[in-house]
C-alpha positions as CSV (number, residue, x, y, z in Angstrom):
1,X,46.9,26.6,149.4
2,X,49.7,23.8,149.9
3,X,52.6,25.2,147.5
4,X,54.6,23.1,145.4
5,X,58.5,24.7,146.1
6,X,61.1,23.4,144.3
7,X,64.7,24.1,145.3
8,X,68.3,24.0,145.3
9,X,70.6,25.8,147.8
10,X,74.5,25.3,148.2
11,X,76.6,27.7,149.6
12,X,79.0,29.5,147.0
13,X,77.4,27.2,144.1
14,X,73.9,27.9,143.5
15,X,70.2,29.2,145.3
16,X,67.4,29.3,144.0
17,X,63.8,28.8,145.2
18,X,60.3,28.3,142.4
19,X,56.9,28.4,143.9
20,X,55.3,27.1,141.2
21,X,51.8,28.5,142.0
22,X,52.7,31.9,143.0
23,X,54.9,32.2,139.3
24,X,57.5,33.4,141.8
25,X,61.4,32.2,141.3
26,X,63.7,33.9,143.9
27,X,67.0,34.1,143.0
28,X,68.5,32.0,140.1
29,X,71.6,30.3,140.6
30,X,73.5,28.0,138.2
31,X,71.4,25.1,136.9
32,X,67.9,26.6,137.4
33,X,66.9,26.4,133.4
34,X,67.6,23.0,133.0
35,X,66.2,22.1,136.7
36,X,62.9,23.4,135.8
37,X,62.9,22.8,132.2
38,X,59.7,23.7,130.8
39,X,58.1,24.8,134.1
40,X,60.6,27.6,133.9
41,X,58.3,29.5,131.8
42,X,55.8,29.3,134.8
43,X,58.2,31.9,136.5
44,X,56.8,35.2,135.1
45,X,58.4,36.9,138.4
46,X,62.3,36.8,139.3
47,X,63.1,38.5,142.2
48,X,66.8,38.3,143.1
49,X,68.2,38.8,146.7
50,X,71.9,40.0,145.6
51,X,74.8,40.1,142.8
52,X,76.6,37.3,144.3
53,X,77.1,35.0,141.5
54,X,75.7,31.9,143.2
55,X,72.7,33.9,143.1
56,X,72.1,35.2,139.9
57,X,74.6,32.4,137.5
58,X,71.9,31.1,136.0
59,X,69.8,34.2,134.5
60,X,71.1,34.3,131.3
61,X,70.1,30.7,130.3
62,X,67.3,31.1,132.0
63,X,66.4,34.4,130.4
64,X,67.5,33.4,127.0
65,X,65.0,30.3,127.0
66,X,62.3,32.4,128.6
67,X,61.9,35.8,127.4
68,X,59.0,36.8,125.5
69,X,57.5,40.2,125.6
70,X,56.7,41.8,128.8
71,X,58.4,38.5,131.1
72,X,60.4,37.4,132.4
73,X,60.7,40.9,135.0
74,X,63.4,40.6,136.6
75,X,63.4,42.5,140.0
76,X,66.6,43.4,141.7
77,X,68.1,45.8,144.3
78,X,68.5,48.8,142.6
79,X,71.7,49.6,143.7
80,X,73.2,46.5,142.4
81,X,75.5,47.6,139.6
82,X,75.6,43.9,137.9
83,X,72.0,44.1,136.7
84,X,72.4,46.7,134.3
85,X,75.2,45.3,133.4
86,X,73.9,42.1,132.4
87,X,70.9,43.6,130.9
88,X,73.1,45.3,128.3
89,X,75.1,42.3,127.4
90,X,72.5,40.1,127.3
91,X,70.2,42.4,124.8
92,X,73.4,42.1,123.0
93,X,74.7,38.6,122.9
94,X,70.4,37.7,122.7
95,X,68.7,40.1,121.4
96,X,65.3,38.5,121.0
97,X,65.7,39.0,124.8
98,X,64.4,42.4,124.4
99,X,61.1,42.2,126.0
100,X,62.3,40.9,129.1
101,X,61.6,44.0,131.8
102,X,64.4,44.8,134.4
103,X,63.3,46.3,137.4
104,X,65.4,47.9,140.2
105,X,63.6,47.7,143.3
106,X,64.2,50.0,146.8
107,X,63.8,49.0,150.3
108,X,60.3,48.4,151.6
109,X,58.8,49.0,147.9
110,X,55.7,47.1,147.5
111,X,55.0,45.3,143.9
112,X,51.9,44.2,142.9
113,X,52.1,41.0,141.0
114,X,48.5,39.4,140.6
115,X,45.2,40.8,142.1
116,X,45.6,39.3,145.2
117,X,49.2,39.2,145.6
118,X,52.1,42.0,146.8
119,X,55.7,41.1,147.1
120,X,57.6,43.6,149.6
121,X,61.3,44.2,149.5
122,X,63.0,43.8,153.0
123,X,66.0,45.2,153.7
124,X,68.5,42.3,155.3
125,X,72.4,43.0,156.2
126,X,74.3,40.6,154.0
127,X,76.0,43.0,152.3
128,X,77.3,46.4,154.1
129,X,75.7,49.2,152.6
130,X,75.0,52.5,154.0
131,X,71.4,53.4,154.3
132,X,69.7,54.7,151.5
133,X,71.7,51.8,149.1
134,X,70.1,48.8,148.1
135,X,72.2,45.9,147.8
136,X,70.9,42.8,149.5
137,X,67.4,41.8,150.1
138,X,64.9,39.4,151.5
139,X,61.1,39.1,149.9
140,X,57.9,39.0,151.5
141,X,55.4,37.6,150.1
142,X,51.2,39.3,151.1
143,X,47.9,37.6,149.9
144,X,45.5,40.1,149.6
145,X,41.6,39.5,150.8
146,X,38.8,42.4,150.8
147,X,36.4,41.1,153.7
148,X,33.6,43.0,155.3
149,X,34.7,45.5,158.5
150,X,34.1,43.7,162.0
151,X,31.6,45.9,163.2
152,X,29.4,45.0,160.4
153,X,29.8,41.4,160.8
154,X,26.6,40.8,163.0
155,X,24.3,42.5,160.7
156,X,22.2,40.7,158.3
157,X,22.2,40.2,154.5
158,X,18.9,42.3,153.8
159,X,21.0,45.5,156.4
160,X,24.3,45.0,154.6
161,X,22.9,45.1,151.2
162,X,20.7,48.2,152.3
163,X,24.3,49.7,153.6
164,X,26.1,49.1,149.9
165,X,23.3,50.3,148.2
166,X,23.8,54.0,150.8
167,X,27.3,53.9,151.1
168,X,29.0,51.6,148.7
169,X,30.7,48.9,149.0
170,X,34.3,50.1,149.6
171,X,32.9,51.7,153.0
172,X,31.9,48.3,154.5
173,X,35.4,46.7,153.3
174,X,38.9,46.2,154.8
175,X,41.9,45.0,153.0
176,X,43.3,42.1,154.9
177,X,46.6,40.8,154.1
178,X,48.1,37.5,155.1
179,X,52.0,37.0,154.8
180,X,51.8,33.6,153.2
181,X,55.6,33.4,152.4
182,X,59.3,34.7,153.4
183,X,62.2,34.6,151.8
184,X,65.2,35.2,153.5
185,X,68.0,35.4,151.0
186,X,71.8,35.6,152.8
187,X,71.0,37.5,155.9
188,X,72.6,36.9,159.6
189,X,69.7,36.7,161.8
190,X,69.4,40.0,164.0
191,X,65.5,41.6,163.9
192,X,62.8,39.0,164.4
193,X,60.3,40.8,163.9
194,X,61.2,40.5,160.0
195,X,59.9,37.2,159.8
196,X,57.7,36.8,162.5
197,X,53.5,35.8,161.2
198,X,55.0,34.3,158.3
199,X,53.3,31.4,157.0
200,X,55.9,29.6,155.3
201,X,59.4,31.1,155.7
202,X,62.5,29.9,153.2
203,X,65.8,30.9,155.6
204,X,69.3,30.1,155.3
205,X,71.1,28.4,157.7
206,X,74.8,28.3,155.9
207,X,76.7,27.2,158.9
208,X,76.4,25.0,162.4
209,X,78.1,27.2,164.9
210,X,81.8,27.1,165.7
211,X,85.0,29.8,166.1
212,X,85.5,28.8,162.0
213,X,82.1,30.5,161.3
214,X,82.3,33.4,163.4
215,X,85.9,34.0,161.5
216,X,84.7,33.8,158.3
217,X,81.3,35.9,159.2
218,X,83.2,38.7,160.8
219,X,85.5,39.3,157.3
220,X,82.8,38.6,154.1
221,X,79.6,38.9,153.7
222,X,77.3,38.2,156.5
223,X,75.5,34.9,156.7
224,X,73.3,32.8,159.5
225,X,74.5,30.2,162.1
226,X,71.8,27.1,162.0
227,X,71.6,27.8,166.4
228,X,70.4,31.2,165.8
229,X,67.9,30.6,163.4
230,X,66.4,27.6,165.2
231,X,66.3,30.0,168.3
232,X,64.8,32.5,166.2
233,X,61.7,30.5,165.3
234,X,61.2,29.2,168.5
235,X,60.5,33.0,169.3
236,X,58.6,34.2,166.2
237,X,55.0,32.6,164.8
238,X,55.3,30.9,161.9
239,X,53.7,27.9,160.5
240,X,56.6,25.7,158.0
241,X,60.5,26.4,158.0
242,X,62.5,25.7,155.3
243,X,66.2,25.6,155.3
244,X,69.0,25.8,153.3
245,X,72.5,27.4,151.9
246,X,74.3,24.9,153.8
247,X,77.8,25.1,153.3
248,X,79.4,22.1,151.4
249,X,81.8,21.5,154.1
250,X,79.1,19.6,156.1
251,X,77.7,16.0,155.3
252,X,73.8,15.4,155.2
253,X,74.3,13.7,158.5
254,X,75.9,16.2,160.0
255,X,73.2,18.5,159.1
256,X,70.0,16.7,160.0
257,X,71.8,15.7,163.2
258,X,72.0,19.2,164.5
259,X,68.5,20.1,163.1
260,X,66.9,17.7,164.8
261,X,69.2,17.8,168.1
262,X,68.2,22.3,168.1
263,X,64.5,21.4,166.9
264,X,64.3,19.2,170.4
265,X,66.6,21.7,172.2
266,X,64.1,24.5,171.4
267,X,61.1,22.3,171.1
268,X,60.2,23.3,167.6
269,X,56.7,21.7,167.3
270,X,56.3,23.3,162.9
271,X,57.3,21.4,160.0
272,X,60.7,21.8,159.4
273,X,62.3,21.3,155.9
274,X,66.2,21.4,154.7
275,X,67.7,21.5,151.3
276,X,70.6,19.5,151.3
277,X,73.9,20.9,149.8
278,X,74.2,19.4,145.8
279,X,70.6,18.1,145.6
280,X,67.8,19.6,143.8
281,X,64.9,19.0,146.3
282,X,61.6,19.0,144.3
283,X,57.6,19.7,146.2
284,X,59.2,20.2,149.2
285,X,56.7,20.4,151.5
286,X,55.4,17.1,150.2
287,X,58.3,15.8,151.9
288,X,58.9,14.4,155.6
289,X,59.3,17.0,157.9
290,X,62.9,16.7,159.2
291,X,61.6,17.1,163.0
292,X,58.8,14.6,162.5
């Protein structure tokens, strides 16, 4: 499936990410309502990374326009004081709003949102919490396929139906589960194995490397260098990058200047994407590949 991802991602402004076929919007900065206009309603899954404000500014308009009973749900990290917050004033100030369902989610919980699709909460280290306290997260997205077990594979039709009829079906079937999207939310880069055998993975790539960056990563919250995540993929398998949360400080040139310089550096031969500060970039992967 070729997904249609429309974005917006500017450090300290607004992120957010819609894959329109999935019904999936991660995070929902400022602007996202009037972005998406109608499609909005498309997005019966929200799943939020963390309370920073660039991340979550524009859930009430988006909410307000959207709700109906049972959707939007709203998923966030549980331990995310805002969320409840905002839930209360927002069944207040909106009160047809009510059917809207907040959910707090916890590390590595799995939710089911269509027959053949799981979302998994991944733990990521933007904001220091102890362990045990959910405050920042990334989102893996699973496709779900029942196929027929290996070692039955050579039999025939007339055997394997003969086998059902003994045993059943389940007993011939494995789940197989395909990661066909990451999202990274703010996260420094630090386990690969987190993204790795992602089809499609959405990281952020907020700065390009300098004694400035390191400063500011040491004393906030943590964010990515745009060297480190290059060298991360050129490590990992995984099939489309796209990147984004630049910081506003750098000019488009600037940016696809080093991506392309690190993509030859670390001879990244996948598709690689960027969402350039201030502009909403719409079917992204319809686009030219940066590196190509």
């Amino acid at each position: 499936m070729k997904f249609n991802i429309s974005g917006y991602s500017t450090a300290l402004f607004s992120t957010w990410y819609f894959v329109e076929e999935l019904g999936i919007l991660f995070d929902a900065g400022d602007g996202v309502a009037s972005a998406l206009l109608q499609k909005a309603r498309k997005a019966d899954h929200v799943f939020i990374s963390h309370a920073d404000r660039d991340h979550l500014g524009g859930l009430l308009q988006f909410n307000q326009l959207n709700a109906r009973e049972g959707y939007p749900i709203l998923h966030y990290p549980a331990h995310c004081g805002s969320f409840p917050a905002i839930e209360e004033f927002t069944k207040k100030f909106d009160p047809h709003v009510k059917g809207t369902v907040w959910k707090a989610v916890i590390e590595d919980e799995e939710i089911q949102i269509a027959d053949y699709l799981i979302v998994k909460a991944i733990r990521n280290e933007h904001v220091k919490a102890d362990k045990g306290i959910h405050k920042s997260f990334s989102y893996k997205v699973y496709q779900t396929k029942t196929k027929l077990k290996t070692e039955y594979a050579s039999l025939s039709q007339d055997r394997i139906k003969q086998l059902i009829s003994e045993s059943g079906r389940e007993a011939l079937s494995e789940v197989v589960r395909t990661n066909i999207l990451t999202y990274s939310g703010d996260t420094p880069v630090d386990d690969y194995a987190k993204w790795d055998k992602s089809k499609i993975l959405i990281h952020e790539a907020t700065f390009l490397g300098g004694k400035d960056e390191e400063r500011i990563n040491k004393h906030g919250n943590k964010h990515s260098n745009l060297d480190e995540v290059i060298k991360m993929v050129s490590e990992i398998n995984i099939e489309t990058l796209i990147l984004g949360h630049f910081s506003s400080r750098y000019s488009n040139e600037q940016i696809d200047e080093e991506i392309k310089k690190l993509c030859k550096e670390y001879s990244i031969k996948v598709p690689v994407y960027r969402v350039l500060p201030g502009q909403i970039h719409r079917d992204i992967l319809r686009s030219q590949p940066i590196n190509q």
